[in-house]
C-alpha positions in Angstrom: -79.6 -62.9 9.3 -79.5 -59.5 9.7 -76.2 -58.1 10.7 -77.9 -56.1 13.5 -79.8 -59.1 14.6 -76.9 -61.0 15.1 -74.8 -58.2 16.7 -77.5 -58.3 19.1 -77.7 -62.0 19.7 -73.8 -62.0 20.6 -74.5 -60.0 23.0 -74.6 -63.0 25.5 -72.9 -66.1 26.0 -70.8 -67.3 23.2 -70.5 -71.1 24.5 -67.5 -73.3 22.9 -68.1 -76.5 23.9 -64.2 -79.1 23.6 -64.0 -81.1 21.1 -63.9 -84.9 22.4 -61.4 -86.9 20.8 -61.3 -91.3 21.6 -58.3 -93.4 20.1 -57.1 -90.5 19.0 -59.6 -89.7 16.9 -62.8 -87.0 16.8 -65.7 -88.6 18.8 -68.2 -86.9 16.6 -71.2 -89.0 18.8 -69.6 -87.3 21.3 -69.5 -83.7 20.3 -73.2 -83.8 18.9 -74.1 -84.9 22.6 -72.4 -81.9 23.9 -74.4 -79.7 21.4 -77.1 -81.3 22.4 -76.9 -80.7 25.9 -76.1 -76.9 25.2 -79.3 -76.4 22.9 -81.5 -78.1 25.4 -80.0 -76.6 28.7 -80.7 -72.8 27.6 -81.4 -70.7 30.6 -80.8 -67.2 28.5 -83.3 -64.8 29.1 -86.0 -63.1 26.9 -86.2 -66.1 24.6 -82.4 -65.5 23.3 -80.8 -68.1 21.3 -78.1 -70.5 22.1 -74.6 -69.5 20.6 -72.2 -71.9 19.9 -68.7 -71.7 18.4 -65.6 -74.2 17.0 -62.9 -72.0 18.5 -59.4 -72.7 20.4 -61.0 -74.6 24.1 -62.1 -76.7 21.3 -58.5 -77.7 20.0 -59.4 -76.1 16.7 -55.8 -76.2 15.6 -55.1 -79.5 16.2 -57.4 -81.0 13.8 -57.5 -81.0 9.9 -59.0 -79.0 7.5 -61.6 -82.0 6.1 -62.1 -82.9 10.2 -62.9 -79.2 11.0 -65.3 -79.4 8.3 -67.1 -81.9 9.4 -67.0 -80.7 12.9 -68.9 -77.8 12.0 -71.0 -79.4 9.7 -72.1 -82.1 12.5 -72.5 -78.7 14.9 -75.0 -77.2 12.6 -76.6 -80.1 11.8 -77.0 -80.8 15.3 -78.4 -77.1 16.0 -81.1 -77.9 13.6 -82.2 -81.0 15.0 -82.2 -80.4 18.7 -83.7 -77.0 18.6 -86.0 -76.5 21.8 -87.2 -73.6 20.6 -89.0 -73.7 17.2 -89.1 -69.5 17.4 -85.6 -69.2 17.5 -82.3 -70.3 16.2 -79.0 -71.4 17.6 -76.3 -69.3 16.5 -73.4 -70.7 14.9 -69.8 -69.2 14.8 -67.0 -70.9 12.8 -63.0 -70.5 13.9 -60.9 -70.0 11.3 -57.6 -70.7 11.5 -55.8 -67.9 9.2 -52.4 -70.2 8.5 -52.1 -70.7 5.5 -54.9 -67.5 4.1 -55.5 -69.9 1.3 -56.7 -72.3 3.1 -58.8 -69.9 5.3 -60.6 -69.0 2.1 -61.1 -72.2 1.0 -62.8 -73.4 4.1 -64.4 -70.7 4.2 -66.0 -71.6 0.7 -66.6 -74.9 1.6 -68.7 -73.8 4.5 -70.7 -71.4 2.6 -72.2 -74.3 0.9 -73.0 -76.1 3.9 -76.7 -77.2 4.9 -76.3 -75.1 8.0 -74.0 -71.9 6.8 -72.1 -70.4 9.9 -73.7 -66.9 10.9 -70.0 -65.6 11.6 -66.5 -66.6 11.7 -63.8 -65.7 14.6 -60.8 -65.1 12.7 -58.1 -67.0 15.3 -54.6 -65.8 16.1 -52.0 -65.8 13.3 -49.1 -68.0 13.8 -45.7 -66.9 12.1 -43.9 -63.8 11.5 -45.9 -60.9 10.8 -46.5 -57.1 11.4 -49.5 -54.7 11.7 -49.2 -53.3 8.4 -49.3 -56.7 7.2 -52.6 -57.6 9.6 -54.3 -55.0 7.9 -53.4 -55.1 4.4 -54.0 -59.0 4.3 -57.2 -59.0 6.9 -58.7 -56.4 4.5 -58.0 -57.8 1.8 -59.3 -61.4 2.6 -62.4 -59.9 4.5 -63.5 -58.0 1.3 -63.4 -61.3 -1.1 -64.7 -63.6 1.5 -67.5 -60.9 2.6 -68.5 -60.4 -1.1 -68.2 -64.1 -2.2 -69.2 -66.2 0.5 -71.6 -63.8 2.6 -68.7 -64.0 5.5 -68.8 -61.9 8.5 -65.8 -61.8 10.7 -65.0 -61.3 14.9 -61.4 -60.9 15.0 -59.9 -62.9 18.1 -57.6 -59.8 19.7 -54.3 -61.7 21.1 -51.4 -59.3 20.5 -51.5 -55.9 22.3 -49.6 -54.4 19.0 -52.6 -54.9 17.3 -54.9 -53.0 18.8 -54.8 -49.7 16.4 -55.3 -52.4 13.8 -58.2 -54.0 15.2 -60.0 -50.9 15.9 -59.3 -49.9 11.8 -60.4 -53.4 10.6 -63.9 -53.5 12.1 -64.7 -49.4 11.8 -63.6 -49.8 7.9 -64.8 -52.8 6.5 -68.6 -54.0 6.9 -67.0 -57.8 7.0 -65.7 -57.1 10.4 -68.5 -56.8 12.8 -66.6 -57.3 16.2 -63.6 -58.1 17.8 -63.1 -60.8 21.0 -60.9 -59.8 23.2 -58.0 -62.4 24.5 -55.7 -59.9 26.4 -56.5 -58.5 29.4 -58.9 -55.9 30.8 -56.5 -52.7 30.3 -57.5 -52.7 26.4 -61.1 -52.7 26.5 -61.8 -49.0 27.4 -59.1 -48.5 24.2 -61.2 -50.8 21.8 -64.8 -49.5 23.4 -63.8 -46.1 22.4 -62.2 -46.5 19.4 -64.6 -49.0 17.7 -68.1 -47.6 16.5 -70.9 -47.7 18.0 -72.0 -50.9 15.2 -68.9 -52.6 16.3 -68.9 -55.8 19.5 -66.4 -55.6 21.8 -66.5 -59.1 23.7 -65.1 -61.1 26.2 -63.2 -63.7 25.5 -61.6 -65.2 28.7 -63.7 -67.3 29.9 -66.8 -66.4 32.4 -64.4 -64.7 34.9 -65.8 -61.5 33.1 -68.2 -59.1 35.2 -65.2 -56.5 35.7 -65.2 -56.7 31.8 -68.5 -55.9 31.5 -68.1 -53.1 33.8 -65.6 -51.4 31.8 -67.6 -52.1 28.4 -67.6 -55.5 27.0 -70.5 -57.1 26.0 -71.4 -61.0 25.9 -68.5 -63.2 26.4 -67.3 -66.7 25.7 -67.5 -70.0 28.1 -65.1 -72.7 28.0 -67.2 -74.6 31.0 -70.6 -73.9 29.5 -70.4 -77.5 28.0 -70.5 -78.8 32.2 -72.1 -75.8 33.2 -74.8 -73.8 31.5 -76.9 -72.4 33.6 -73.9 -70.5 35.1 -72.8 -69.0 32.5 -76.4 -68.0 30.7 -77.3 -66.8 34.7 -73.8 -64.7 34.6 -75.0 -62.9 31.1 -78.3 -62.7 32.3 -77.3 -60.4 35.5 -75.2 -58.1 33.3 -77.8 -57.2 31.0 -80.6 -56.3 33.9 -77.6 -54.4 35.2 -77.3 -56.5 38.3 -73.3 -56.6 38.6 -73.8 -58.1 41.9 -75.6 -61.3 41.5 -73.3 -61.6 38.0 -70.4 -61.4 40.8 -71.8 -63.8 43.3 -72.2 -66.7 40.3 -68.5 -65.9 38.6 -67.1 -66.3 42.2 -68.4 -70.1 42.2 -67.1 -70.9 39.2 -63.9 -68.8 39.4 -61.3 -72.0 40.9 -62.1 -74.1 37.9 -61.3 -70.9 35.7 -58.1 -70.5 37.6 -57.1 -73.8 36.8 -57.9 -73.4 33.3 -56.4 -70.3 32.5 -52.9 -70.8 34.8 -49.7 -70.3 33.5 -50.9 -68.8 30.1 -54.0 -71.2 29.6 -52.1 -74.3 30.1 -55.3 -76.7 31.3 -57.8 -74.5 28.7 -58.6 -77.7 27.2 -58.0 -80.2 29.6 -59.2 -78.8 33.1 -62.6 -79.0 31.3 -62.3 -82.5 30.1 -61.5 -83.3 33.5 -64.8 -81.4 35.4 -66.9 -83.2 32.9 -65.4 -86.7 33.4 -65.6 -85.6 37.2 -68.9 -84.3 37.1 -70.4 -87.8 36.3 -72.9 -86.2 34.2 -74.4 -89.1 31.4 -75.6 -86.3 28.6 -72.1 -84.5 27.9 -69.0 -86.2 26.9 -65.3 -85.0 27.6 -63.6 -88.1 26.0 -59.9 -89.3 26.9 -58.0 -86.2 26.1 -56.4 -84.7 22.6 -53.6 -83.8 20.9 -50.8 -82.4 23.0 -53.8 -82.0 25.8 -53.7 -85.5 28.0 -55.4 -85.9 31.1 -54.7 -84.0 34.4 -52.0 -85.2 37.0 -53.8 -86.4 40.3 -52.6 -83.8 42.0 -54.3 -81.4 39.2 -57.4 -83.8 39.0 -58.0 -83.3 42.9 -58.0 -79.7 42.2 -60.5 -79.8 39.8 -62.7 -82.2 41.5 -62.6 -79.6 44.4 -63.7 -76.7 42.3 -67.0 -78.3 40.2 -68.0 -79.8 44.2 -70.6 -77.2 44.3 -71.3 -76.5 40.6 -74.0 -79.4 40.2 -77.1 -77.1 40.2 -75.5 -75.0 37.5 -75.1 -78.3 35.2 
């Protein structure tokens, strides 16, 4: 895909349906019914193509490297098969967990060779000690051999405020980087719209709480609830791109208690407040499955909350 093709296809809703887990273990039956469900529930206007990533609502970094593998292979796979729309292809995004780098390359490799190659990976937040200097030199570095090797293209998930002069170098300098999602909060996107070039994405990536985002100069963002959901957050993208902020506003007001919930004291029910609107919901074609690692289901009293926010949701499934 051209890299301007996909720049523009990201320009919408970037869904990242959980990953449902059962004994313990990945319910992979599971997971393609959620894909499923999000290929055949596309509500996106002008004929624009379903986007769906493996990224941290899914509990990427709680599962192994051969598992998350897999897990991307059985997304891609799954892309292919339910395809509504013989005209136009899913998108697939890939997160990459940069701890170790080696083993970001590798699965990187691996995934090149897959069937169903991801059209972009979203380089997720590095764990450990490190510095800016540091970002850069190694990001560079691993973005130039992965970009030349492996065809990779890179959004870099933006989680630490002392990166931000970094990010903004990373995706103006190298052609790997095409865009950056951004996890902090609303006061740094005029600073990355600016700074990045006018080739570079600047996204969303809190959840669909995000029409003052667009408003100051994001564009697209990512759903954690699009997996219960769709229709609200295709409808949400929709209304920012005919430039009607106030219909975009109306929806993300519906949907904002179960975003609350999931994004409370630092994103502690991310996961789990979604697991527990789809086991809610009722709905037979999506799965949530019984929790996973260091994620386990809702107290009652957080349950009832949840049950009260997806109440009038139903026409948005």
């Amino acid at each position: 895909m051209e890299q301007s093709t996909l720049l523009a296809a990201l320009n919408s809703v970037t869904t990242i349906p959980v990953i449902p887990f059962k004994d313990g273990q990945i319910d992979f039956d599971g997971h393609r019914k959620n894909v499923t469900y999000l290929m055949s529930n596309n509500y996106l206007s002008d004929n624009r193509p379903r986007v769906i990533a493996i990224g941290g609502t899914s509990l990427l970094h709680h599962i192994e490297a051969k598992d998350q593998i897999a897990l991307v292979e059985a997304t891609g796979q799954q892309m292919e098969d339910t395809n509504v729309r013989t005209d136009v292809h899913g998108i697939l995004i890939s997160g990459i967990v940069p701890n170790p780098i080696s083993q970001a390359e590798e699965l990187i490799r691996v995934q090149s060779n897959l069937d169903r190659v991801p059209d972009a990976y979203l380089l997720m937040p590095l764990s450990g000690i490190n510095n800016p200097d540091g970002i850069y030199q190694q990001y560079s570095q691993f973005a130039q051999k992965c970009g030349e090797q492996y065809g990779a293209r890179f959004l870099y998930y933006f989680r630490q405020k002392r990166n931000l002069e970094v990010v903004i170098q990373l995706v103006n300098e190298s052609p790997h980087f095409i865009g950056v999602k951004v996890g902090t909060d609303e006061s740094d996107i005029e600073v990355l719209t600016d700074g990045i070039d006018d080739d570079g994405l600047v996204m969303w990536g809190i959840g669909d709480r995000c029409t003052q985002a667009h408003r100051l100069g994001t564009r697209g963002h990512t759903s954690g609830i699009a997996v219960a959901f769709a229709r609200a957050s295709d409808e949400i993208n929709n209304a920012q791109r005919s430039g009607d902020l106030t219909a975009s506003q109306r929806i993300e007001d519906k949907i904002a208690a179960l975003e609350e919930i999931r994004f409370r004291n630092e994103r502690v029910y991310n996961y789990s407040a979604v697991v527990e609107a789809i086991i809610q919901s009722g709905f037979d074609d999506i799965e949530g499955g019984t929790g996973g690692p260091f994620n386990p289901h809702l107290s009652s009293e957080i349950v009832a909350e949840v049950k009260a926010a997806i109440a009038d949701l139903k026409p948005y499934h």
